[in-house]
Backbone and ligand atoms as CSV (ligand in chain L), in Angstrom:
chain,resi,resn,atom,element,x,y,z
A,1,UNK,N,N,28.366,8.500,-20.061
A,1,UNK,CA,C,29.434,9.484,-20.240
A,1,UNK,C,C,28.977,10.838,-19.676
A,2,UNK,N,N,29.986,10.861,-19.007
A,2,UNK,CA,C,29.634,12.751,-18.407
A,2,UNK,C,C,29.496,13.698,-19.649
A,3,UNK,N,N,29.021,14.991,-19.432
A,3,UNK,CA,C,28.670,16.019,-20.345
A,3,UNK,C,C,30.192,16.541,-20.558
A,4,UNK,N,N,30.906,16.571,-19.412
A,4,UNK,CA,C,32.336,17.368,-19.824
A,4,UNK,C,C,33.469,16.612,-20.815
A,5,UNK,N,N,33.101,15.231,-20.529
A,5,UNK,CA,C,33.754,13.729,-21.105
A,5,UNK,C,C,33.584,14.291,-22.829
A,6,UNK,N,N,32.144,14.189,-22.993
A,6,UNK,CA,C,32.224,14.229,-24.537
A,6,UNK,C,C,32.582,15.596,-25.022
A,7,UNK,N,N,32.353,17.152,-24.055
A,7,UNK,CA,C,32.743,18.229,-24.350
A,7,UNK,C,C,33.697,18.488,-24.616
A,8,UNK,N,N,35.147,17.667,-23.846
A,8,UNK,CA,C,36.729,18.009,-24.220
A,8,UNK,C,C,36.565,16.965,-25.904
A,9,UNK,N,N,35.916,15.828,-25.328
A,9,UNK,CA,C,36.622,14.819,-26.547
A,9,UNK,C,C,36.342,15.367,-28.329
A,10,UNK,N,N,34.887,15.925,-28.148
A,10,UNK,CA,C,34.552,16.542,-29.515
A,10,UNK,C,C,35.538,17.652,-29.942
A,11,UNK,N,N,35.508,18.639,-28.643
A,11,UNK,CA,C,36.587,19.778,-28.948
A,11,UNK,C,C,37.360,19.454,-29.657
A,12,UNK,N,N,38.540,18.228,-29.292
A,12,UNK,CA,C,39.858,18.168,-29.841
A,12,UNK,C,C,39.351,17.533,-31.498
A,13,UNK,N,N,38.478,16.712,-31.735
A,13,UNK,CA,C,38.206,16.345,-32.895
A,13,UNK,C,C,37.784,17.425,-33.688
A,14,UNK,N,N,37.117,18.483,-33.026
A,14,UNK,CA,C,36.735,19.397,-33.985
A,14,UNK,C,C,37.836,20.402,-34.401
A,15,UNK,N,N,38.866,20.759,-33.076
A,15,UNK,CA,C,40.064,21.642,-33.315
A,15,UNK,C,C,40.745,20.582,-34.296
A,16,UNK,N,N,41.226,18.903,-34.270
A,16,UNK,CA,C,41.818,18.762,-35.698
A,16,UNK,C,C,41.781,18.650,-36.902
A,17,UNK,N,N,39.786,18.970,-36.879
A,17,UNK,CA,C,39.568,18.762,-38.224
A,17,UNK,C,C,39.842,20.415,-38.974
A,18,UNK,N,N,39.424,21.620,-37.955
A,18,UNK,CA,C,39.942,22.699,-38.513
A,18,UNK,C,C,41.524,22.590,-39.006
A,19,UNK,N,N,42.021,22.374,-38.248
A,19,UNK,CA,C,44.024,22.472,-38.082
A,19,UNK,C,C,44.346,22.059,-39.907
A,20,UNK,N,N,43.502,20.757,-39.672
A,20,UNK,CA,C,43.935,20.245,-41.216
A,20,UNK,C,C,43.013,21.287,-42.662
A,21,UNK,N,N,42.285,21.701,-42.324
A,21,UNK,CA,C,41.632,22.723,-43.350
A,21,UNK,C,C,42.581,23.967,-43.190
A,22,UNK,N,N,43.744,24.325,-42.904
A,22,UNK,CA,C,44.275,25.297,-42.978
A,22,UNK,C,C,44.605,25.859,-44.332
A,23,UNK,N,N,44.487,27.232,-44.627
A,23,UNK,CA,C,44.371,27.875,-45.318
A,23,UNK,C,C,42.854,28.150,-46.197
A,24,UNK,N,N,41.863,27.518,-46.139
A,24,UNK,CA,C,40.576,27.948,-46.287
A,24,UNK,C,C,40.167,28.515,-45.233
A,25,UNK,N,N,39.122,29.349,-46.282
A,25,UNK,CA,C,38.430,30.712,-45.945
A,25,UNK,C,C,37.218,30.001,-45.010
A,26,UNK,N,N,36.773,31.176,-44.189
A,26,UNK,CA,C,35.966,30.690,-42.765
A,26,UNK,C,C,34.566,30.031,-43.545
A,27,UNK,N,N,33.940,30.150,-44.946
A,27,UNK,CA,C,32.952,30.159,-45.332
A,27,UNK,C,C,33.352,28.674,-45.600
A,28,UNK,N,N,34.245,28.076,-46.189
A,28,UNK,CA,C,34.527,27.113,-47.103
A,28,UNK,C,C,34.926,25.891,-45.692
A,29,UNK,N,N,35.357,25.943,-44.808
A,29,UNK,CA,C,35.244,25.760,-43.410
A,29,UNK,C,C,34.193,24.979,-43.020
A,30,UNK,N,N,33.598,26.339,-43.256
A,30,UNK,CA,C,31.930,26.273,-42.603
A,30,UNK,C,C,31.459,24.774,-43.695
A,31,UNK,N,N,31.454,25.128,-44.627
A,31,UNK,CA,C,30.607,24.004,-46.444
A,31,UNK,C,C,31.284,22.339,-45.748
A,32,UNK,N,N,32.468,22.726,-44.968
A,32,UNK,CA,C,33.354,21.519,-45.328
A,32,UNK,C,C,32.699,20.473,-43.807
A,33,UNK,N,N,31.684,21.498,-43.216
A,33,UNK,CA,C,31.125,20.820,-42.100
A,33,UNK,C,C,29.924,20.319,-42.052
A,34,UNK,N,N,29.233,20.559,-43.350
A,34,UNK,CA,C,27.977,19.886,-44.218
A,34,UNK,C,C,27.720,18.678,-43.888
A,35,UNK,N,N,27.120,18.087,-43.157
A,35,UNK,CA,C,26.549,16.673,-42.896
A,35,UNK,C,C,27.345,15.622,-44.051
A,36,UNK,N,N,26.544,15.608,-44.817
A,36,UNK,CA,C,26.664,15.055,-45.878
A,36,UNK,C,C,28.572,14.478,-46.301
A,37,UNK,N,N,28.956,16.057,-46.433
A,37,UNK,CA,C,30.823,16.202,-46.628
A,37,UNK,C,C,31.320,15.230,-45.358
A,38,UNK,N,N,30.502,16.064,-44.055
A,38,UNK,CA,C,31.302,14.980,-43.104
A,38,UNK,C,C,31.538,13.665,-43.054
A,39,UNK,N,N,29.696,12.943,-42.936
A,39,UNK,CA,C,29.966,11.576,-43.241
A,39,UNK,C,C,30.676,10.798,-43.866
A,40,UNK,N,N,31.247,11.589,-45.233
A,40,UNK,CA,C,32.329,10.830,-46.573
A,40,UNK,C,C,33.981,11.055,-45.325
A,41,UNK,N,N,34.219,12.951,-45.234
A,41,UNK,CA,C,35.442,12.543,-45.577
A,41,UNK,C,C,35.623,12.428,-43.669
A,42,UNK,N,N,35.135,12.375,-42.895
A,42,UNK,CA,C,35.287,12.579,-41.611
A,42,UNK,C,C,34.361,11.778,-40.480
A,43,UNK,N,N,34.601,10.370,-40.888
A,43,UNK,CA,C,33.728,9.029,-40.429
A,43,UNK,C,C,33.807,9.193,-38.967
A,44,UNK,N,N,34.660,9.526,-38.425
A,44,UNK,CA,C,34.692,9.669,-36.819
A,44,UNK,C,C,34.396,10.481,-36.071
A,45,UNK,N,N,33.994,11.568,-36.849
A,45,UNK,CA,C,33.753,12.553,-36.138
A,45,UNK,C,C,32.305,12.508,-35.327
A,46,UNK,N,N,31.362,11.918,-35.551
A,46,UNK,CA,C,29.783,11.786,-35.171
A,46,UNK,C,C,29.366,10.273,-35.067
A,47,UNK,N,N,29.297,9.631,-33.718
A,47,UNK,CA,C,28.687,8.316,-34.112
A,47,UNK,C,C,27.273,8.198,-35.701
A,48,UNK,N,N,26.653,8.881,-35.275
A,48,UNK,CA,C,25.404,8.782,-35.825
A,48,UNK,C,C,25.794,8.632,-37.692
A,49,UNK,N,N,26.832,9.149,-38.092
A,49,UNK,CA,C,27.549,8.942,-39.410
A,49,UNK,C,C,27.656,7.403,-39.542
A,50,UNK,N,N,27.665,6.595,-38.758
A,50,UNK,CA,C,27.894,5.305,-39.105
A,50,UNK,C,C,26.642,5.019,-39.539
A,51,UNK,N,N,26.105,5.462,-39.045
A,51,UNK,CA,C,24.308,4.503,-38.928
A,51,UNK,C,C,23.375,5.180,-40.450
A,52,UNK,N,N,23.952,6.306,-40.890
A,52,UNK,CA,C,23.569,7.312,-41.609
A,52,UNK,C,C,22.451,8.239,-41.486
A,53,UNK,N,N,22.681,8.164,-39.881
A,53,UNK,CA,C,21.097,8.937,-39.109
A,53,UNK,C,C,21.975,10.370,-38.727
A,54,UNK,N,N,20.696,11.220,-38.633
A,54,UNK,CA,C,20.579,12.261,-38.087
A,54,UNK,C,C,20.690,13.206,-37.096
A,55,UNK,N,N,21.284,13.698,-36.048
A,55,UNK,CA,C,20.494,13.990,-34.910
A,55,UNK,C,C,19.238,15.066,-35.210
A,56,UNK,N,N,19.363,15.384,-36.051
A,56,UNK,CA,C,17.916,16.291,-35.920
A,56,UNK,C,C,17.475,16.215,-38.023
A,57,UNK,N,N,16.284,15.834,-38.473
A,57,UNK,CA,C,15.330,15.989,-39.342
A,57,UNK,C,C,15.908,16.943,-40.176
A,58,UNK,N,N,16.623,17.288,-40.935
A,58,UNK,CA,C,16.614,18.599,-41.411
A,58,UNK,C,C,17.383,18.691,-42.589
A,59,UNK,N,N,16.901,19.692,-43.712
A,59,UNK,CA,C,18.394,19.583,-44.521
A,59,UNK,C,C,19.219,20.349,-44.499
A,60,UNK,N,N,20.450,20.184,-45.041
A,60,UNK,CA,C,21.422,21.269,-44.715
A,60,UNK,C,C,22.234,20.808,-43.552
A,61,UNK,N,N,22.062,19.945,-42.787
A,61,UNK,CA,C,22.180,19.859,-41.491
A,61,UNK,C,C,23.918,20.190,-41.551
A,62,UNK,N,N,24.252,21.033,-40.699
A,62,UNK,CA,C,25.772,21.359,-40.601
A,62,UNK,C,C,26.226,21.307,-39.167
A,63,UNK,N,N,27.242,20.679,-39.572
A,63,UNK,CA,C,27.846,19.951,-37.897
A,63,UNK,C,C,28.873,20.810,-36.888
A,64,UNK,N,N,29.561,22.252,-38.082
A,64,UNK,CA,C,30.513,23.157,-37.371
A,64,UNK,C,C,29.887,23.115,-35.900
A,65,UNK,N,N,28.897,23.700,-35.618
A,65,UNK,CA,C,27.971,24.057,-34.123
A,65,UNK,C,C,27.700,22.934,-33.160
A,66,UNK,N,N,27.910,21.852,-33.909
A,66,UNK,CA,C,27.593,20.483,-32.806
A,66,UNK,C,C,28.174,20.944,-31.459
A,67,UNK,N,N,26.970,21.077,-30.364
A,67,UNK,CA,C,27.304,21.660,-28.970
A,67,UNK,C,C,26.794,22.360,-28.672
A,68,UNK,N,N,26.825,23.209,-29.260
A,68,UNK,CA,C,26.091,24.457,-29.132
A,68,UNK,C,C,26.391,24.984,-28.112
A,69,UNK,N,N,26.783,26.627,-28.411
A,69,UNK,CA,C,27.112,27.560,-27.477
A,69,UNK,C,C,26.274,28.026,-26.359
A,70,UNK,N,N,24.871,27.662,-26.703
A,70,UNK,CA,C,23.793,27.817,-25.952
A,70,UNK,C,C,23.628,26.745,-24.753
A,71,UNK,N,N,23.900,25.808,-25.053
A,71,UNK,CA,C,23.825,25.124,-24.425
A,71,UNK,C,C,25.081,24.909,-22.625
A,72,UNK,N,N,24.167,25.254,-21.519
A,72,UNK,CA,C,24.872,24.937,-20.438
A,72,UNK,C,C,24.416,23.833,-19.667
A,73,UNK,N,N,25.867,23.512,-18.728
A,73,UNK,CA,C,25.927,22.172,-18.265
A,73,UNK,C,C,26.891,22.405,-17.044
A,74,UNK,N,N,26.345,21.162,-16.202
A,74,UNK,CA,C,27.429,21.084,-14.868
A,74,UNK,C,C,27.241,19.435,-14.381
A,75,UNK,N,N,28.498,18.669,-14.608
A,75,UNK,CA,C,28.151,17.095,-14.353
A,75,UNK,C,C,27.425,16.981,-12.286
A,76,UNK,N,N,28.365,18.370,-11.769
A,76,UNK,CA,C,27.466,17.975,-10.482
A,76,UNK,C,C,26.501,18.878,-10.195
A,77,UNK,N,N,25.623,19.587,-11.271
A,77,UNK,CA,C,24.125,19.717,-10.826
A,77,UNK,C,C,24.403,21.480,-11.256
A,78,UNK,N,N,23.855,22.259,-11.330
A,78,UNK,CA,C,23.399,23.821,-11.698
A,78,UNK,C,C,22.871,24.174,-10.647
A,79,UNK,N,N,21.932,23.526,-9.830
A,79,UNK,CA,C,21.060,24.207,-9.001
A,79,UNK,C,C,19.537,23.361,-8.496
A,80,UNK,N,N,19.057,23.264,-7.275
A,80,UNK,CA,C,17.584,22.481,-7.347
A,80,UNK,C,C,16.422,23.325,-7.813
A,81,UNK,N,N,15.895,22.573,-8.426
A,81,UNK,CA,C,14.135,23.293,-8.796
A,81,UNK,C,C,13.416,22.335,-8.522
A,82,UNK,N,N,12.366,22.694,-7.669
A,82,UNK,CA,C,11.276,22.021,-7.210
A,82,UNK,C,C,12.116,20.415,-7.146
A,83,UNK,N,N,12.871,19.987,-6.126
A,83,UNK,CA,C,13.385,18.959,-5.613
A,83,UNK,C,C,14.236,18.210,-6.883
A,84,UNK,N,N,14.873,18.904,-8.093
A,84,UNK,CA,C,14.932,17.712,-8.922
A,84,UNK,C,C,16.612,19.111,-8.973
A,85,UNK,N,N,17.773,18.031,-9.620
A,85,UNK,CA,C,18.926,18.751,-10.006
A,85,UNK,C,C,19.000,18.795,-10.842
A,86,UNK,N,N,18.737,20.286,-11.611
A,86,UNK,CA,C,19.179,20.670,-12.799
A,86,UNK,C,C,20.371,21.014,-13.613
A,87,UNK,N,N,20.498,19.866,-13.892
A,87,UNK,CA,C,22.479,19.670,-15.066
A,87,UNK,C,C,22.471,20.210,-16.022
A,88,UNK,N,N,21.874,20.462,-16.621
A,88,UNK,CA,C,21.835,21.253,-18.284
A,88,UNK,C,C,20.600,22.455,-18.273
A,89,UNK,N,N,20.843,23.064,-19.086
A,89,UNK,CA,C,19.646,24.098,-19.484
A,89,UNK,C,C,19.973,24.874,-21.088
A,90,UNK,N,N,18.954,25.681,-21.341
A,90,UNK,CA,C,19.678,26.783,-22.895
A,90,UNK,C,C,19.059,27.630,-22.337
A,91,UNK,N,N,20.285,28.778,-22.648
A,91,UNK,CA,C,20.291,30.337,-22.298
A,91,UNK,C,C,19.265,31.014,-23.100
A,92,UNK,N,N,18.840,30.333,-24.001
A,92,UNK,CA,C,17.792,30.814,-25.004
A,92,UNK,C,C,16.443,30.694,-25.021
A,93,UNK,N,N,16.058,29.837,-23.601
A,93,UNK,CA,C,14.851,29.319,-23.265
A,93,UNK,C,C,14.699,27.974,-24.722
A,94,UNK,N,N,14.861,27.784,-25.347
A,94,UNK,CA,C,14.680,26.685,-26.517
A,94,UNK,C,C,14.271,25.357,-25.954
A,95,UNK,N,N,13.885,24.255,-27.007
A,95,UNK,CA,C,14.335,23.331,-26.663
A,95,UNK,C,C,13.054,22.870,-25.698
A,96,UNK,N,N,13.252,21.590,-24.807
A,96,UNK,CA,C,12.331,21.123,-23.925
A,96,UNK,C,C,13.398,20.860,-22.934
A,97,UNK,N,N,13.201,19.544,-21.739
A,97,UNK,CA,C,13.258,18.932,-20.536
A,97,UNK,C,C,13.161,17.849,-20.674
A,98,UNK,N,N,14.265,16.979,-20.304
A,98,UNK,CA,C,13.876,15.649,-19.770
A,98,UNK,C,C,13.691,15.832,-18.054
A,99,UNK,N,N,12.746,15.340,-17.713
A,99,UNK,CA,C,12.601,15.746,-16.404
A,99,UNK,C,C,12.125,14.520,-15.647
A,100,UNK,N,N,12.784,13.831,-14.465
A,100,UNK,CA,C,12.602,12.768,-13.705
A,100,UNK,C,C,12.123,13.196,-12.799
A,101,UNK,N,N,12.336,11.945,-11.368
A,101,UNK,CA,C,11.505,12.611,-9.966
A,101,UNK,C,C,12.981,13.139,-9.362
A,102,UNK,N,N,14.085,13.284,-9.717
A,102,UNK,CA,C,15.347,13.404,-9.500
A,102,UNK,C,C,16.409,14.596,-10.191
A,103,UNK,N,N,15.966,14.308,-11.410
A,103,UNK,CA,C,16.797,15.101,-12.503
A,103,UNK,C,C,16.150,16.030,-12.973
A,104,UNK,N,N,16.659,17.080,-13.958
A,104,UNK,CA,C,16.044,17.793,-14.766
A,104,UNK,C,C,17.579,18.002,-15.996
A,105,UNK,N,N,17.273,17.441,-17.133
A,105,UNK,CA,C,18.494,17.882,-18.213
A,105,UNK,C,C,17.899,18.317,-19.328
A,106,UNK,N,N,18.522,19.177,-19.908
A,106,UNK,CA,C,17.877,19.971,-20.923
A,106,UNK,C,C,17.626,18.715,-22.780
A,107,UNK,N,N,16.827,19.312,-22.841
A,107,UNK,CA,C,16.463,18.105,-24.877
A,107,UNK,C,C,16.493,18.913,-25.398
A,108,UNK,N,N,17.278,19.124,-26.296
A,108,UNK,CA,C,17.412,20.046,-27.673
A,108,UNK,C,C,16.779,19.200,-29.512
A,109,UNK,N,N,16.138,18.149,-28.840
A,109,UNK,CA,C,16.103,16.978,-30.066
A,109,UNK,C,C,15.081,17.894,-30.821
A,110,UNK,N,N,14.326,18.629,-30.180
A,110,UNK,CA,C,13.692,19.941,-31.340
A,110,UNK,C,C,13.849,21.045,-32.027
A,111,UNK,N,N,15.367,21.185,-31.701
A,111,UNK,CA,C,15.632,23.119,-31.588
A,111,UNK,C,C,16.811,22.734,-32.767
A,112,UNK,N,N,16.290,22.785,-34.148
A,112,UNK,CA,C,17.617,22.981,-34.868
A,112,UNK,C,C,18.528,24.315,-35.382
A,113,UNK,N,N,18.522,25.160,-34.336
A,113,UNK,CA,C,19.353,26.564,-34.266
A,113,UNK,C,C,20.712,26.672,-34.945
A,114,UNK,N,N,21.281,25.482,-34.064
A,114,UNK,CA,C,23.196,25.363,-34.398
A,114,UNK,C,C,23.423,24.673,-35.327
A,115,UNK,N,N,22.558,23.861,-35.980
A,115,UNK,CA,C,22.815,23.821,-37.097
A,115,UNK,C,C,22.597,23.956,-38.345
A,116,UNK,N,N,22.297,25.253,-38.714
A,116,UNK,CA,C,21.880,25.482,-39.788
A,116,UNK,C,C,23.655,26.297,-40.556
A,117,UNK,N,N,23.633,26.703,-41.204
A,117,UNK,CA,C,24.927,27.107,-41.857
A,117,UNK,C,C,25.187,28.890,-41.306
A,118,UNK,N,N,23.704,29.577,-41.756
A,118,UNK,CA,C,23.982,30.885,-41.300
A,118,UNK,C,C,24.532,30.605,-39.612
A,119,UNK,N,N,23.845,29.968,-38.537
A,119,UNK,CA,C,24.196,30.050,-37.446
A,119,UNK,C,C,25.794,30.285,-37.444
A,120,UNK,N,N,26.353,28.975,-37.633
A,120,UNK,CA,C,27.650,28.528,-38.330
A,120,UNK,C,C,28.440,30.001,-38.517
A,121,UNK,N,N,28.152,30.330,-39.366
A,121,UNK,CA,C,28.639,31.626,-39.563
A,121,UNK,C,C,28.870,32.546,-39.035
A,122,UNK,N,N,27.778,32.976,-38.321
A,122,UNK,CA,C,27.240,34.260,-37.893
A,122,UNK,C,C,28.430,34.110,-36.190
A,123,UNK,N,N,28.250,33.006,-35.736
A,123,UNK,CA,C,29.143,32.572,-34.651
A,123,UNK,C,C,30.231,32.157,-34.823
A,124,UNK,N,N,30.824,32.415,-36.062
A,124,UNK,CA,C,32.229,31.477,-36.407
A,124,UNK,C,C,33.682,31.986,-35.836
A,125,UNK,N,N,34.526,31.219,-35.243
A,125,UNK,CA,C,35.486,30.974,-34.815
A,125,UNK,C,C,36.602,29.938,-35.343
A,126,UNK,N,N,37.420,30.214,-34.916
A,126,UNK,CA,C,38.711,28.114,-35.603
A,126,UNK,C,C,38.788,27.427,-34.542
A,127,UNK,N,N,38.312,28.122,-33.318
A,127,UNK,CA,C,38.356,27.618,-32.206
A,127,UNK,C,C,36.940,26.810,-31.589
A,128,UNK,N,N,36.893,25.818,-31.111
A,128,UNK,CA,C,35.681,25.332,-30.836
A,128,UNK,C,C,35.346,26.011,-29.733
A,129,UNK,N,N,36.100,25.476,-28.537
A,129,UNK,CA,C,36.520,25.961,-27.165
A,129,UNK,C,C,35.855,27.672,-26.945
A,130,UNK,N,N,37.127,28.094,-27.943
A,130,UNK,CA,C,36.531,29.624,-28.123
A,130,UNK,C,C,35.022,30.269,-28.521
A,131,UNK,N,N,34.562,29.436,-28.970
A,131,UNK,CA,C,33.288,29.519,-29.562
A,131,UNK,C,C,32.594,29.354,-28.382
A,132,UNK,N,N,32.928,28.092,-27.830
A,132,UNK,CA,C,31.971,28.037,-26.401
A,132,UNK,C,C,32.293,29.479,-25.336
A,133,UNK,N,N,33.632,29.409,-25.679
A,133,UNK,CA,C,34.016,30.803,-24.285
A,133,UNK,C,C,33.321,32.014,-24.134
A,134,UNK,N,N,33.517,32.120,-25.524
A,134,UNK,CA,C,32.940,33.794,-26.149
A,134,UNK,C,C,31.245,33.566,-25.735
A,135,UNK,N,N,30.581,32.952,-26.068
A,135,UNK,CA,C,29.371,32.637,-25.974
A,135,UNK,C,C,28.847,32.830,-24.265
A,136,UNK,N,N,29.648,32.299,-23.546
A,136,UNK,CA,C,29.520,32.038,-21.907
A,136,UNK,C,C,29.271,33.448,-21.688
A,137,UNK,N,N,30.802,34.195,-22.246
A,137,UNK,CA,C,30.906,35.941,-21.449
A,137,UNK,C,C,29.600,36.303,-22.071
A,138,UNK,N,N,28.844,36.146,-22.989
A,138,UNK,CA,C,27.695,37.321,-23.461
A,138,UNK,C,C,26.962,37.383,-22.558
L,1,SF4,S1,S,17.596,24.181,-27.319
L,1,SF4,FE1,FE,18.611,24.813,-29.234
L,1,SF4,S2,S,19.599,26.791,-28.771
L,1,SF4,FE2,FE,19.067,25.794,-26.818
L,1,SF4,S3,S,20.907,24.678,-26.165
L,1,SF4,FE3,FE,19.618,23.246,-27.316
L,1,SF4,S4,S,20.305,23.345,-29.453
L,1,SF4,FE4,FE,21.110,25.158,-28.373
């Protein structure tokens, strides 16, 4: 799956899970995106909910940020470095490299930034999209 493939498809899952929380407050929002809450009331939203795994070690783990604003991407390439095309990167330096004799895409499987709850917050929007937008212009 392309990077943009799962970028629209999460969007819209994440814009309907806000739509239906209408009328709670941005904090209660935020609680209602708790790992844990998700897996019960929002089975589709994350493969990894089936399996009852993780993407990242942690507690608290909160899913509002899944994506992360930091995170950039281009399915046909960013740019060459030292002969390899670089598709992904974080604006934040974070994170590691998967790096081939071909590729270079960014691993975030260490950097648990976006999801912690303050993050959540501190970046909060109803908009996913928007969240990514706003993030781009900084
Ligand atoms: S390394 Fe962390 S901050 Fe950077 S894009 Fe990945 S999850 Fe976001």
């Amino acid at each position: 799956m392309k990077y943009i493939d799962w970028f629209i498809a999460h969007a819209k899952k994440h814009r309907a899970i806000v739509a239906s929380l209408e009328g709670r407050s941005d904090e209660e929002i935020v609680e209602y995106f708790d790992y844990d809450k998700m897996r019960r009331n929002e089975p589709d939203f994350c493969p990894l909910y089936a399996k009852s795994s993780k993407c990242h070690d942690m507690k608290n783990l909160n899913c509002y940020m899944c994506g992360c604003p930091h995170f950039r991407f281009d399915d046909s390439g960013i740019e060459i470095k030292d002969g390899r095309v670089v598709y992904s990167y974080c604006v934040k330096n974070l994170g590691d490299k998967f790096v081939s004799d071909s590729t270079i895409h960014h691993d975030c499987s260490n950097c648990t930034l976006p999801h912690t709850k303050k993050f959540a917050k501190d970046n909060f929007s109803l908009d996913w999209f928007e969240i990514m937008d706003s993030v781009f212009k900084k």
